[in-house]
C-alpha positions in Angstrom: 79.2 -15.9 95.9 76.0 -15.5 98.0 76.3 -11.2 96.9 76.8 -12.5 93.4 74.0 -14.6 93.3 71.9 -11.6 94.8 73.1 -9.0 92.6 72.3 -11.5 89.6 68.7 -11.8 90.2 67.7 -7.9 91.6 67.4 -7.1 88.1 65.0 -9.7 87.0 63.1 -9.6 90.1 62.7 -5.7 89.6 61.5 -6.3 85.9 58.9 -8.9 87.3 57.5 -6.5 90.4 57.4 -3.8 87.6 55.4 -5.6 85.0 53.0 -6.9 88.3 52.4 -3.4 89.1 52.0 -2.1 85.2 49.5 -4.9 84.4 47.5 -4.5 87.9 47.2 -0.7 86.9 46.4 -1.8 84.0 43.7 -4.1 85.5 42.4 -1.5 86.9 41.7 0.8 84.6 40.2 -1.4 82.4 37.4 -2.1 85.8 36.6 1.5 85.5 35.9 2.1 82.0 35.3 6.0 81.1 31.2 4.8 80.4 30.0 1.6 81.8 29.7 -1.4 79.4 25.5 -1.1 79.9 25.6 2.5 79.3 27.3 1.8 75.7 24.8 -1.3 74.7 21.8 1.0 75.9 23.5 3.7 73.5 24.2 1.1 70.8 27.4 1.6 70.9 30.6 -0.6 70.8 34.3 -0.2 72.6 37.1 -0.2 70.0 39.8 0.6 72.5 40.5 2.9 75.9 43.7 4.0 77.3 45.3 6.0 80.4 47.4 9.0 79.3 50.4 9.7 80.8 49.1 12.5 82.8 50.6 13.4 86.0 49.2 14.5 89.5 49.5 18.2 88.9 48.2 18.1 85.6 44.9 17.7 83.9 43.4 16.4 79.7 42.6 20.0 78.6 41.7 18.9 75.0 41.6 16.7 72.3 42.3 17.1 68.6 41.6 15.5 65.6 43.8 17.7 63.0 43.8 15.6 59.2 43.1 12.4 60.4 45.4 12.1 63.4 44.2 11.9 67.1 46.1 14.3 69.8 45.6 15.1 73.4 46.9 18.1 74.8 47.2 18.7 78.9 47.2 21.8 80.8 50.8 22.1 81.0 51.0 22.4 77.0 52.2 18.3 77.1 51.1 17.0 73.5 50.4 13.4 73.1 50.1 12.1 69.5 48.0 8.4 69.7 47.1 5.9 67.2 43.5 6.3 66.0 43.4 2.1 65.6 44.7 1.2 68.7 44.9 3.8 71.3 49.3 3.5 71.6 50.9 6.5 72.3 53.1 7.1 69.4 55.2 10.4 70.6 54.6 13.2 73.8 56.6 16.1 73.9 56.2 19.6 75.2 54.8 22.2 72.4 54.9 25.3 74.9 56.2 26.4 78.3 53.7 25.6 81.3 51.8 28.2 81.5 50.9 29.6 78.2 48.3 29.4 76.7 48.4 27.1 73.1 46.5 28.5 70.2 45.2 25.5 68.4 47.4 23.3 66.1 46.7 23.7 62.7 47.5 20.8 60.0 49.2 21.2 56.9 50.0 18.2 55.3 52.7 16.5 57.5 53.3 19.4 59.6 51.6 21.0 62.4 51.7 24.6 63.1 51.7 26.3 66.1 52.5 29.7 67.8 53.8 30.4 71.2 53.4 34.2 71.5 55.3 35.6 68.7 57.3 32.2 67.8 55.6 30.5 64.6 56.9 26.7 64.8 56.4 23.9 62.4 56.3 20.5 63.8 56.2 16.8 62.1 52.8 15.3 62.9 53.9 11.9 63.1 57.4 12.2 65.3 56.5 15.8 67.0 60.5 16.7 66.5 60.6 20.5 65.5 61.0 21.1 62.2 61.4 25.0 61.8 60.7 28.2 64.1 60.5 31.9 63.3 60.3 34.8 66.0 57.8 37.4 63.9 59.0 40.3 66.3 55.3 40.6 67.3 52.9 39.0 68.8 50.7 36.7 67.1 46.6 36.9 67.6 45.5 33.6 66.0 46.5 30.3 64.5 48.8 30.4 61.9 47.9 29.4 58.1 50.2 28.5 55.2 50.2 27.3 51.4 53.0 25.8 49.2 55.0 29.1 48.7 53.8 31.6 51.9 53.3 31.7 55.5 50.5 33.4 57.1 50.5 35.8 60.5 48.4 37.6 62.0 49.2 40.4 64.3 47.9 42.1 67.2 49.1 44.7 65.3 45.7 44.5 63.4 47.7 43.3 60.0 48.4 39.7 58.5 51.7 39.5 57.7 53.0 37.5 54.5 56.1 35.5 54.6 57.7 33.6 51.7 58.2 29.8 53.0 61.6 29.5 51.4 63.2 31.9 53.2 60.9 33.6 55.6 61.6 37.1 53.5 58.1 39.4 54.3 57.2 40.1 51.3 53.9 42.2 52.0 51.3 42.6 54.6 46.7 43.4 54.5 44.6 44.6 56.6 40.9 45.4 57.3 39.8 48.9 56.2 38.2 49.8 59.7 42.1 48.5 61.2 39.7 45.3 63.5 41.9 42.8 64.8 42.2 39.7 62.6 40.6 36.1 64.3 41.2 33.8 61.8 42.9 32.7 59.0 42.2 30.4 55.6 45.3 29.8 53.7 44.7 28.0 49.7 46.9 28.3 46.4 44.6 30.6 45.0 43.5 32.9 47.9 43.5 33.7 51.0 40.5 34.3 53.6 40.5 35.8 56.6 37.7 36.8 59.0 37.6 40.1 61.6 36.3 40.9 65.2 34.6 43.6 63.6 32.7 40.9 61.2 34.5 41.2 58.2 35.3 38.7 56.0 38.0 39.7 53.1 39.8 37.4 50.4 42.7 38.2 48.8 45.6 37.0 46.4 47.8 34.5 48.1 51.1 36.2 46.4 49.7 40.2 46.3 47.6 42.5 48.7 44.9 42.4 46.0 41.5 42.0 47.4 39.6 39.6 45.9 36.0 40.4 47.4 34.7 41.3 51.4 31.5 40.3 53.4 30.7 42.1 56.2 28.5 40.7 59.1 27.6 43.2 61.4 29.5 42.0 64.5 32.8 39.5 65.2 33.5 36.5 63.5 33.5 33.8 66.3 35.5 30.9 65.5 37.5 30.2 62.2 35.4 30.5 59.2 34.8 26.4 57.7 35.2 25.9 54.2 34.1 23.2 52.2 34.0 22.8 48.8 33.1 26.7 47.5 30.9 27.4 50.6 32.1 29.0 53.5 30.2 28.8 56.8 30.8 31.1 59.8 29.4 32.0 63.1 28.9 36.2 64.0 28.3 37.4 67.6 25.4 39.3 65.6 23.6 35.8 66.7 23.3 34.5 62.9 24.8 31.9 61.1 25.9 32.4 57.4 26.6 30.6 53.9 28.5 32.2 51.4 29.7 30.6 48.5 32.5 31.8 45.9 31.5 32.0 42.3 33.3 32.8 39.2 36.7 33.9 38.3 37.6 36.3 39.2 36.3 35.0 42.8 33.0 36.8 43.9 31.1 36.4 46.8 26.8 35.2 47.3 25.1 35.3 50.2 23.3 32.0 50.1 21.2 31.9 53.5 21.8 33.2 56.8 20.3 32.1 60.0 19.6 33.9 63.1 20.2 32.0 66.4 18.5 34.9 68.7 21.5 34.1 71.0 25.2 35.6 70.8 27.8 33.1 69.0 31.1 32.3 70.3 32.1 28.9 68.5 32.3 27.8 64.6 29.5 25.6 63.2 30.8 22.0 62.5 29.6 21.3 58.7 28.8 17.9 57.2 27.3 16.8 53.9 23.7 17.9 54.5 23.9 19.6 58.2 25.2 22.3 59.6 25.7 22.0 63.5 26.0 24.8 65.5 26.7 25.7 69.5 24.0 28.0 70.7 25.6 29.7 73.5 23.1 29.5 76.7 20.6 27.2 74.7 22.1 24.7 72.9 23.4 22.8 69.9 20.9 23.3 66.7 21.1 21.9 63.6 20.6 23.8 60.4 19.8 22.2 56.6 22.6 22.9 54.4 20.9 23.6 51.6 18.1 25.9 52.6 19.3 27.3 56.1 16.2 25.9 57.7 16.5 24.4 61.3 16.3 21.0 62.1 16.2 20.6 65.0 17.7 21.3 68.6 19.2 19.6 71.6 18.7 22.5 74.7 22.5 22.3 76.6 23.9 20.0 73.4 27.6 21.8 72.9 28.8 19.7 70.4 28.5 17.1 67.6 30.7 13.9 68.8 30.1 12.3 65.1 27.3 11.7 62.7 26.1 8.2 60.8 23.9 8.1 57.7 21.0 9.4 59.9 21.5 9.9 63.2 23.7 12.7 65.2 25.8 12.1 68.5 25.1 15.1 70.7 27.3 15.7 74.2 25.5 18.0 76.0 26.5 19.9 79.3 25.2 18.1 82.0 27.2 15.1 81.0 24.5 13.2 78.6 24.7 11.4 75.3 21.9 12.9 73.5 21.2 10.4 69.5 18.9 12.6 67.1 17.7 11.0 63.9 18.3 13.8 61.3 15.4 12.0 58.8 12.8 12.5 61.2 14.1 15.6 63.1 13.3 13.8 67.0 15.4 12.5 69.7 16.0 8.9 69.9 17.0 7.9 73.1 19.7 10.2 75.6 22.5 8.0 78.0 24.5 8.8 80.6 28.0 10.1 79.9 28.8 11.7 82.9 32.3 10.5 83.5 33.3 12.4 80.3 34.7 16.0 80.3 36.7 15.9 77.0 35.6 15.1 73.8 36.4 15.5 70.0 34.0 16.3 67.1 34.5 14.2 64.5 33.2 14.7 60.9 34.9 12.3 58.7 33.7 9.2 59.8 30.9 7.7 62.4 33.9 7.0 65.5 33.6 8.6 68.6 36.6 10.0 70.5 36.1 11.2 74.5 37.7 11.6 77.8 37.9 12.7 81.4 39.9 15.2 83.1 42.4 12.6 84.2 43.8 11.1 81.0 41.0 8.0 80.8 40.2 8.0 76.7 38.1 5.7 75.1 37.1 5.2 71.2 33.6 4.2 70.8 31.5 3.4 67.0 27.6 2.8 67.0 27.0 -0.7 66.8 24.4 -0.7 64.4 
């Protein structure tokens, strides 16, 4: 009776030292917050919610992604965690890639996310993370992959971006760049298709034919994937400028509509908003650039990234750990905090909330407070 009576209550007793343990860690967390509650009212911001990923001793947060609205973290061992942008709940982890590869960045396309893992293309569903569909191309693939209603987009390191009907993954043709440069980066729509060179190039073409539509050459690499919004594209070149280009007419032509020149080699896209362009100066730091006119702004020396922009003012993370806040009326810095716990971040363009993180899985969600 005595074992019975023991056996009966081990369970619940477990349960209870378990939920102790979970809420103490808990506890704790919550007593080291990722930026100290005086740092945020000094920044004027507020704490929506912060959470502990489920990273483990040998791992590390290597980045976080906000692909069409939804909020993903990604460790070094390819371990992608999809969370709720309200709340901060995990809502699925799974493994996208064996440890150890490297993970070309996810690319959204309506409920899917697509990925490559050396020459596998795979399509997963954004909201579960089950796999949906794979593909081994039979080559090795050099960039993210693109897509449209009807065709799949690959690019080779073969030089050549290879066109696959959706349906039934038939090739059904395959461009390239006239001087043969490696392709970096692809833009898939229903009515073209972009894509952009390491030797500068820029070529559109039909979605459904090789026929080129137009071509804009920079002198040196594209670095990054080229942005599009609306009819402008905007696109960084190791030849240290910064370009606009918008698409007129129909049949699609291209017009050169400013460029700017950094005096420093580029390495990462600009980050494009209603009326600013925001670009990483590699070695200097982040500069903002009128939309309009291609004038600059202003700078932030060691800024690396936008975190999110209100009505007037930008959110700057620079490199030494610092919150920098530039009013983008009158072209000055505001005030600068410390952030020097955070070693992740996320640039968001599509509203004023700020995503960042530490090596070790600590996440919070932040939103200026005035």
């Amino acid at each position: 009776m005595l074992k019975m009576l023991r056996s009966k209550f081990i369970l619940p007793a477990c349960l209870l030292v378990l939920f102790v343990m979970q809420n103490g860690f808990a506890a704790v967390s919550k007593s080291r917050p990722l930026v100290a509650p005086e740092l945020l009212k000094h920044a004027k911001l507020k704490i929506l919610w912060e959470n502990e990923l489920p990273i483990k001793k040998n791992e590390s947060l290597d980045r976080l992604l906000l692909l069409d609205n939804r909020l993903y973290a990604i460790s070094n061992r390819n371990y992608l965690i999809h969370l709720n942008k309200k709340n901060g709940t995990i809502i699925f982890g799974k493994a996208v890639s064996q440890a150890g590869f490297p993970v070309a960045d996810l690319k959204p396309y309506g409920d899917e996310l697509l990925s490559v893992d050396g020459s596998r293309f795979i399509q997963i569903n954004a909201q579960s993370g089950t796999e949906r569909k794979q593909m081994d191309a039979g080559f090795r693939i050099s960039c993210p992959a693109a897509r449209n209603s009807t065709y799949i987009y690959l690019a080779g390191i073969d030089n050549r971006l290879h066109v696959y009907r959706d349906k039934d993954r038939v090739k059904k043709f395959e461009v390239a760049a006239k001087n043969d440069s490696l392709i970096t980066s692809i833009l898939a729509e229903e009515n073209s298709v972009i894509f952009g060179t390491n030797a500068g190039n820029i070529i559109s073409f039909m979605p459904d034919t090789p026929q080129r539509l137009w071509q804009f050459d920079a002198s040196k690499a594209i670095a990054g994937p080229i942005v599009k919004d609306g009819m402008s594209l905007f696109f960084a070149s190791k030849d240290t400028n910064v370009y606009r280009v918008d698409i007129v007419g129909l049949p699609e032509r291209k017009r050169l509509v400013w460029k700017h020149q950094t005096a420093a080699v580029l390495a990462k896209a600009p980050r494009v908003t209603q009326g600013i362009v925001y670009q990483p100066v590699h070695g200097k730091g982040l500069i903002a650039i009128d939309r309009t006119t291609g004038a600059l702004l202003w700078s932030v020396p060691g800024g690396i990234d936008l975190l999110t922009e209100t009505a007037n003012k930008a959110y700057v993370i620079t490199n030494t750990g610092t919150l920098v806040v530039m009013d983008n009326v009158k072209t000055k810095k505001l005030y600068s905090v410390n952030f020097a716990d955070v070693s992740k971040h996320v640039s968001n363009i599509t509203d004023d909330i700020i995503y960042i993180a530490d090596n070790r899985g600590r996440i919070a969600c932040l939103q200026p407070a005035e």
